[in-house]
LUMMIVEX-690627 format. One record per residue: x, y, z of N, C-alpha, C in turn; residue in one letter; residue number from 0. Coordinates in steps of 0.001 Angstrom, whole numbers. Example, Ala and Ser with C-alpha at 12.3 -4.5 7.8 and 13.67 -1.06 7.14 Angstrom:
REM LUMMIVEX-690627
> n.xx|n.yy|n.zz|ca.xx|ca.yy|ca.zz|c.xx|c.yy|c.zz|rest|nr
> 13190|-5690|7800|12300|-4500|7800|13200|-3300|7800|A|0
> 12850|-2250|7080|13670|-1060|7140|12900|30|7870|S|1
***
This chain:
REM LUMMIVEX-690627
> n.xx|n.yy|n.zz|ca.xx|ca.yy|ca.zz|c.xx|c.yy|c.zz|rest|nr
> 88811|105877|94783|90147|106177|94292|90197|106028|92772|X|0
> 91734|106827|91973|91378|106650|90393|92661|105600|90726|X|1
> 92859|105224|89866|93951|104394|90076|94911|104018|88748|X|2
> 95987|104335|88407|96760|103938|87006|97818|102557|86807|X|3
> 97217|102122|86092|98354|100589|86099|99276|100565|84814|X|4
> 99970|100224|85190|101152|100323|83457|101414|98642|83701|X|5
> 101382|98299|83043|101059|96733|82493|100127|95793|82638|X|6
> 99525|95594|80840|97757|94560|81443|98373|93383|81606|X|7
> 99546|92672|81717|99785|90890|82352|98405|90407|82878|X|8
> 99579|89239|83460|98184|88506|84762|98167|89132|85821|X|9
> 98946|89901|86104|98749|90770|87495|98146|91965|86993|X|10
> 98250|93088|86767|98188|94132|85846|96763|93946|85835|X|11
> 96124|93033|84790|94646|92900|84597|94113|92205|85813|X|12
> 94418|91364|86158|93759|90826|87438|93751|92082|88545|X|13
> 94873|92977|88562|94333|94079|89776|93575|95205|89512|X|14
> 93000|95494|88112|92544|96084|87195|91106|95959|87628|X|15
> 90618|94997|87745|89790|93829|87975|89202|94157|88860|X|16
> 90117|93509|89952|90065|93853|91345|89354|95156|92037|X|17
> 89981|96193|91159|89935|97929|92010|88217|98032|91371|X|18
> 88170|97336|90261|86778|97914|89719|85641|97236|90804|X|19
> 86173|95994|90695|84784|95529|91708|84621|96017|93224|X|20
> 85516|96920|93380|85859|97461|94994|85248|98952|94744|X|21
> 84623|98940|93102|83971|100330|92585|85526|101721|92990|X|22
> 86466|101320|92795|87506|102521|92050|87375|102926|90281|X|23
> 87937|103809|90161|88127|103786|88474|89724|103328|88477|X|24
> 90021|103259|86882|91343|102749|86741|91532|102633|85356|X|25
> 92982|103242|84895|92990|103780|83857|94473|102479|83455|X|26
> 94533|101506|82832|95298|100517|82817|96337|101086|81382|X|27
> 98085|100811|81313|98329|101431|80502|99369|99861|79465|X|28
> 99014|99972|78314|99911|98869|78083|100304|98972|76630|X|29
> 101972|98642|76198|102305|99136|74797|102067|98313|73885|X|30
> 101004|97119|74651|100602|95709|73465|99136|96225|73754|X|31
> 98302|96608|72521|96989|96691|72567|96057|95330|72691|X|32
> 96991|94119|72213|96306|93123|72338|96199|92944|73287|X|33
> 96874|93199|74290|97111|92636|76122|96023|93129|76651|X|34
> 94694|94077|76525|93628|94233|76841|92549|93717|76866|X|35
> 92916|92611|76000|91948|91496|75984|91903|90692|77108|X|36
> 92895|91040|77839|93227|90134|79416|91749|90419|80671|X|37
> 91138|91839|80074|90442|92499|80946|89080|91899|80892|X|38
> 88849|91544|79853|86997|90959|79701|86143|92231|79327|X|39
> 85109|91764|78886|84201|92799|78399|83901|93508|79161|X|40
> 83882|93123|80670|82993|93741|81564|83624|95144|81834|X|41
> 85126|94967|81600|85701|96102|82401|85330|97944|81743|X|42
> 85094|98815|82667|85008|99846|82561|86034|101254|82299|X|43
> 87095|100869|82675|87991|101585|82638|88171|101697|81270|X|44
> 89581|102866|81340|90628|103297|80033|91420|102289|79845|X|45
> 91403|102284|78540|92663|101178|78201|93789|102608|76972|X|46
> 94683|102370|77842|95486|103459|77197|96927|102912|76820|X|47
> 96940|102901|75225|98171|102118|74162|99532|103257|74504|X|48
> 100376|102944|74947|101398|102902|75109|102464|103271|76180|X|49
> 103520|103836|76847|104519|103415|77445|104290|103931|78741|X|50
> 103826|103626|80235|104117|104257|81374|104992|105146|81774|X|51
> 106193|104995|81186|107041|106322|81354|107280|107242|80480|X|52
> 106145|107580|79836|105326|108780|78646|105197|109463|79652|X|53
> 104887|110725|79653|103992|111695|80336|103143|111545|79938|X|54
> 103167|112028|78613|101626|112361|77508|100931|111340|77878|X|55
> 101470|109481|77687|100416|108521|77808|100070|108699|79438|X|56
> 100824|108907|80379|100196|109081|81852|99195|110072|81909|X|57
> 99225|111449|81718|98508|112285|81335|96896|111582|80659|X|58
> 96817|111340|79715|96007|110351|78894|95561|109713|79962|X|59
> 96284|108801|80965|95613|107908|81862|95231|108741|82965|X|60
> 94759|109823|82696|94529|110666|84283|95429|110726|85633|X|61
> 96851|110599|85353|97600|110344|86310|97682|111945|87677|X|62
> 97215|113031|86808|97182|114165|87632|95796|114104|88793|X|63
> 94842|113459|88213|93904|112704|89500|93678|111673|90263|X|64
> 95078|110314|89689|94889|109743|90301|95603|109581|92238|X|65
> 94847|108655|92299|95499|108747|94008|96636|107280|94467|X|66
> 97041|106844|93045|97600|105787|93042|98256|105387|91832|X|67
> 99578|105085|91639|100066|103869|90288|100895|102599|90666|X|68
> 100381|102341|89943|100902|100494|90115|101732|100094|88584|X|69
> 103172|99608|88978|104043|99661|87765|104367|98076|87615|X|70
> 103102|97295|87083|103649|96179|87086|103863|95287|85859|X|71
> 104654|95696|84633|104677|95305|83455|106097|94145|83981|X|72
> 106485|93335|82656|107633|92895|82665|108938|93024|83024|X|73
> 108944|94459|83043|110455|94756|82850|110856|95556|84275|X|74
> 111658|95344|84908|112501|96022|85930|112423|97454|85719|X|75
> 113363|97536|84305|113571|98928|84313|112343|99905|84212|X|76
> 111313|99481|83051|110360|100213|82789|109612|100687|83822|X|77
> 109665|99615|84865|108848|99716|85919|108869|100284|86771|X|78
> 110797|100636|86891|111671|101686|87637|111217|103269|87430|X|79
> 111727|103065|86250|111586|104556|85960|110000|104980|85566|X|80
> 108718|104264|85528|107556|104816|85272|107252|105158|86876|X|81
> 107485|104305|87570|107654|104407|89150|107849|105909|89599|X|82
> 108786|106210|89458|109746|107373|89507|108897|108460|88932|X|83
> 108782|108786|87533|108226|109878|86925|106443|110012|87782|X|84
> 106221|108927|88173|104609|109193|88976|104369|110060|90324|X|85
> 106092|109476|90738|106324|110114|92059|106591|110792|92416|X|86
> 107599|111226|91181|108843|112479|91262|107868|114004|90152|X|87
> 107754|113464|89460|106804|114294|88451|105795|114842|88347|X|88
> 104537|113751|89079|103106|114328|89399|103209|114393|90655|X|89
> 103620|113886|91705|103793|114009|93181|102596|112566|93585|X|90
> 102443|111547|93210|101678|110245|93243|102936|109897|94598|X|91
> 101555|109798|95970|102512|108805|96987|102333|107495|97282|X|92
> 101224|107432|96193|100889|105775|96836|101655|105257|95150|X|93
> 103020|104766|95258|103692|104099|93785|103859|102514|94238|X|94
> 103445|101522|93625|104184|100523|93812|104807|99849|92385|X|95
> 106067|98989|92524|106601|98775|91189|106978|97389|91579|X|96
> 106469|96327|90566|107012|95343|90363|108052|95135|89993|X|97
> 109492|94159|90435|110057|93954|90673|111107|92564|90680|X|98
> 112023|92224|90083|111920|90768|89578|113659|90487|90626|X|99
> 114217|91274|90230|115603|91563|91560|115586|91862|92731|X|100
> 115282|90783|93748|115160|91368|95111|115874|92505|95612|X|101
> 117573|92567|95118|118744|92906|95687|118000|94605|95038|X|102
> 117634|94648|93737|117568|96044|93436|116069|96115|94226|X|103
> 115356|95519|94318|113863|95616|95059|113961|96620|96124|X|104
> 114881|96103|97282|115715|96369|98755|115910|98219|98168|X|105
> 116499|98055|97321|117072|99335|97018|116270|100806|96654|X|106
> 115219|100284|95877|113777|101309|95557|112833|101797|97173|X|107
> 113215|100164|97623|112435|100616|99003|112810|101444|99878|X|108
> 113838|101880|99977|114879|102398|100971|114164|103909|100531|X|109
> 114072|104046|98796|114098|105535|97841|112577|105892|98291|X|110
> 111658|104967|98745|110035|105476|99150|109351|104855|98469|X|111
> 109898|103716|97092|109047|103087|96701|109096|102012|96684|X|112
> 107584|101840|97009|107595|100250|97920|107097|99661|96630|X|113
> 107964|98425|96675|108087|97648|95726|107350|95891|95943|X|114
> 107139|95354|94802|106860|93640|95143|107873|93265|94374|X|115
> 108652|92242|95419|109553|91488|94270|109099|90110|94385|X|116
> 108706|89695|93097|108197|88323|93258|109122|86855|93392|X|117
> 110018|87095|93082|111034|85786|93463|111299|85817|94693|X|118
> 111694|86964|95265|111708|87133|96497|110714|86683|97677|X|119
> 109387|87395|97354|108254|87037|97813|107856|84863|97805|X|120
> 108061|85030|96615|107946|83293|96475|108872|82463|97520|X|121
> 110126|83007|97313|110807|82217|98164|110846|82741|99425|X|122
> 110071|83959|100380|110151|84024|101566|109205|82783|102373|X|123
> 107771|83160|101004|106562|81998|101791|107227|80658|101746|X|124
> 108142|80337|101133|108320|78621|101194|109461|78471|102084|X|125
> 109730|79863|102788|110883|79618|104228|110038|79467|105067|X|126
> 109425|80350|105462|108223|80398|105968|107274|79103|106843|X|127
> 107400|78052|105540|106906|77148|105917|107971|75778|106148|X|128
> 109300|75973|106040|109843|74957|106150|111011|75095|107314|X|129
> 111024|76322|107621|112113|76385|108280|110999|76726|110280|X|130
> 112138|76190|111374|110919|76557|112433|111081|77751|113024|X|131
> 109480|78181|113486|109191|79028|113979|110134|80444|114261|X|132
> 109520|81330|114026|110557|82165|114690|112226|82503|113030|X|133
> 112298|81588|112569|113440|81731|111797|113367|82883|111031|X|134
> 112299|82789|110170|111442|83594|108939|110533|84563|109327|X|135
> 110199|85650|109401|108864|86697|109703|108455|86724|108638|X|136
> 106734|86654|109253|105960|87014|108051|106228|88421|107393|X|137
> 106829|89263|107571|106573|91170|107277|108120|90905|108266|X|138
> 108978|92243|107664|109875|92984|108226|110106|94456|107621|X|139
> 109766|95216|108087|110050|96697|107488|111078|97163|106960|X|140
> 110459|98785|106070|111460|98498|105601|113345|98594|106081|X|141
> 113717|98959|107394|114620|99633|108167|115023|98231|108769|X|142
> 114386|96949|108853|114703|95612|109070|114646|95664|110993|X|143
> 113855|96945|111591|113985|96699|112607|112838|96010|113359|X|144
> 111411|96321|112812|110309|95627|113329|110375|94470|112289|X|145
> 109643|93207|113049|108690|92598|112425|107563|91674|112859|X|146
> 107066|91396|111723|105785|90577|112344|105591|89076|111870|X|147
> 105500|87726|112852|105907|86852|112785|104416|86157|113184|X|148
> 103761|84835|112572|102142|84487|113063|103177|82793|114053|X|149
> 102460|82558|115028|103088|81494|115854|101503|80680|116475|X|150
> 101786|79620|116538|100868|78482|116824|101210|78516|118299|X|151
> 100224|78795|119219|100325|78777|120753|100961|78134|120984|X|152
> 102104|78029|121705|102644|76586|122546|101286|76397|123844|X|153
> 101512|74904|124335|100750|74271|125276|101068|74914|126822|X|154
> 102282|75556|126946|102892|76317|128202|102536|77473|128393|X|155
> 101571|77952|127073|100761|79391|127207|99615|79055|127689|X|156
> 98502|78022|127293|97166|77911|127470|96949|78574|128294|X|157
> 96133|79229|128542|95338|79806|129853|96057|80818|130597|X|158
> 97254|81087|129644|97415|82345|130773|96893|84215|129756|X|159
> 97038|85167|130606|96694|85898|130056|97645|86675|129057|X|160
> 96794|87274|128049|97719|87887|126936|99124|88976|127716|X|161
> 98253|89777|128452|99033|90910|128564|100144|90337|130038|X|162
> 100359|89029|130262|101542|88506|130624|102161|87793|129684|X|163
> 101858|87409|128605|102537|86821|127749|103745|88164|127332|X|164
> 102808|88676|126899|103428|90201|126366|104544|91186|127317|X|165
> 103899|90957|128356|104933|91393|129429|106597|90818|129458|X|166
> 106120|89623|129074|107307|88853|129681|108098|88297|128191|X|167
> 107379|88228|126667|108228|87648|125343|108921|89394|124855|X|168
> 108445|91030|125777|108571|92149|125320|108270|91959|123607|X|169
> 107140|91407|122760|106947|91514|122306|105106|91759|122200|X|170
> 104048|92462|121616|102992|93049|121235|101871|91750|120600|X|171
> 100865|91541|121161|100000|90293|119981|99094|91474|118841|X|172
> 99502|91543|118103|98500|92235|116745|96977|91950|116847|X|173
> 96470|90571|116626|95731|89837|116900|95910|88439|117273|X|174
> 94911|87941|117297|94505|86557|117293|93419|85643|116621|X|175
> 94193|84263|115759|93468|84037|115119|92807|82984|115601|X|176
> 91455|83121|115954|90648|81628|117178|89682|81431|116890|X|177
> 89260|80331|115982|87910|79482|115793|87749|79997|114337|X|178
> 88981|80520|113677|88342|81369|111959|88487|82400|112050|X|179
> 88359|83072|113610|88770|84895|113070|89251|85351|113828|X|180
> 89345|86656|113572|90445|87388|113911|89858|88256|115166|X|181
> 90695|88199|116279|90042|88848|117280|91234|89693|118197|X|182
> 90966|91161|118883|92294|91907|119017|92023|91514|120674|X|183
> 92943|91105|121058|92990|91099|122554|92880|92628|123408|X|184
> 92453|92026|124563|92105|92868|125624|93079|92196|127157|X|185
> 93202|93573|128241|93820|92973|129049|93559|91973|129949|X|186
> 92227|91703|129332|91398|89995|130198|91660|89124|129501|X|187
> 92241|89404|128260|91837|88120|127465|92724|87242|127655|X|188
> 92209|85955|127506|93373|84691|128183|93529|83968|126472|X|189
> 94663|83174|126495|95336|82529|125199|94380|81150|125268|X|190
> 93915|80353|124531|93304|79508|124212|94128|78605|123454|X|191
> 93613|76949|123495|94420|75816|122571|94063|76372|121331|X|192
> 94316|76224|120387|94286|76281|118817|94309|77974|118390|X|193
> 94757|78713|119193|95275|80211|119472|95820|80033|117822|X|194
> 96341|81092|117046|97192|80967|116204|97530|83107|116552|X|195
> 98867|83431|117141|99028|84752|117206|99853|84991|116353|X|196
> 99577|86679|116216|100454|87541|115346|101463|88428|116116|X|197
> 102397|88129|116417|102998|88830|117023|103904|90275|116353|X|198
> 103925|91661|116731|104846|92505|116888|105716|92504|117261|X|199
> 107087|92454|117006|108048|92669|117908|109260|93369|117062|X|200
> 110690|94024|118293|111668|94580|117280|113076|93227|117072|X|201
> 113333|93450|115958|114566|92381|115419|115365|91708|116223|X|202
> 115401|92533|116907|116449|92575|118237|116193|92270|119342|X|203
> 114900|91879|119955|114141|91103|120795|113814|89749|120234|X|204
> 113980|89318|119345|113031|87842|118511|113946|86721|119415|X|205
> 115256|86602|119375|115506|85741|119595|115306|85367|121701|X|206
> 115247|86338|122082|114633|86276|123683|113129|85930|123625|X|207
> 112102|86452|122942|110397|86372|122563|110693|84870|122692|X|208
> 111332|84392|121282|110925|83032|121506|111553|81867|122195|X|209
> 112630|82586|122570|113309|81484|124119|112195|81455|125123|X|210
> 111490|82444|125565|110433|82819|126378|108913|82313|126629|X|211
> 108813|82021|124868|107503|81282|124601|107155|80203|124342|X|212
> 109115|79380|124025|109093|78410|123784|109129|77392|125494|X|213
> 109877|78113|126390|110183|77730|127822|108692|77760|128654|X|214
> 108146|79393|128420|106435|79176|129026|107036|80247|130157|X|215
> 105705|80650|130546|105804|81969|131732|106836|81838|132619|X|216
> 107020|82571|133477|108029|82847|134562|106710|82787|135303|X|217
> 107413|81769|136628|107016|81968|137989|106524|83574|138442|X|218
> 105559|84079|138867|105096|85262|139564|105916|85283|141082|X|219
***
């Protein structure tokens, strides 16, 4: 893949970074020439001085070949509208734009561009971990109707099989995480102590899933 970034930050250069050692190219765009120094000698790419929502400087960054832009400078707006001109302008479907307003975050996503909002993000993982089970999903789409939630086996599952678990929480296991990795169930496969699952399910089922998993199978 080519790939275009409009801001060298710590994210910006660190994913810069990233795409190269995964052997992509990547054409990084930033209106501080000093901010390239973030990259290290090693890096291969373009370093291209000035504004993401240029044409000319996108152009410059190969944006008509690339198969990707990433808008993650400081600013909301810049990030908005370089977003936009990648998507709307060259026809780029893979856009993502950093994001500092969840509330406007919500709002880009709805438009096709999927966004990171990092305050947001920060404070989902620390619900995540404080609030129980079931409260917080890891992932919810963007339509808020699926999501995906990771749950520590209860002791009332051990040993029974997946595809009655599933039967009966009407929610899907993604995988399973057992002994370090990740393994996709089958309709033999039985739940194990130190299980850690990923469950699928829709919004609107969660609160039955985990009355279900928290209570333990139904009698056959």
């Amino acid at each position: 893949m080519h790939v275009v970034i409009m801001g060298c930050g710590r994210v910006g250069s660190t994913l810069a970074r990233s795409l190269e050692d995964r052997n992509h190219t990547v054409s990084i765009i930033d209106s501080d020439p000093d901010a390239f120094r973030r990259l290290g000698p090693s890096f291969n790419g373009d370093k291209v001085t000035g504004y993401g929502f240029d044409q000319e400087v996108l152009e410059k960054a190969g944006i008509r070949r690339a198969d990707a832009f990433a808008a993650v400078s400081s600013g909301d707006n810049s990030n908005i509208i370089a977003a936009r001109v990648a998507r709307e302008t060259f026809g780029i479907q893979q856009v993502v734009a950093r994001i500092y307003d969840p509330g406007r975050a919500e709002v880009y996503q709805r438009l096709g561009i999927t966004t990171v909002a990092t305050v947001k993000w920060t404070a989902d993982q620390v619900l995540r971990r404080i609030l129980p089970a079931g409260a917080e999903p890891d992932f919810r789409d963007p339509s808020g109707t699926i999501r995906l939630d990771q749950v520590p086996v209860p002791e009332v599952w051990i040993g029974q099989r997946t595809i009655h678990f599933q039967e009966q929480t009407r929610c899907r296991i993604a995988w399973i995480d057992r002994l370090g990795e990740g393994m996709l169930p089958t309709r033999e496969s039985v739940i194990q102590e130190g299980d850690l699952l990923h469950l699928v399910m829709r919004e609107e089922h969660a609160a039955r899933a985990y009355s279900v998993f928290e209570s333990g199978p139904e009698e056959n």
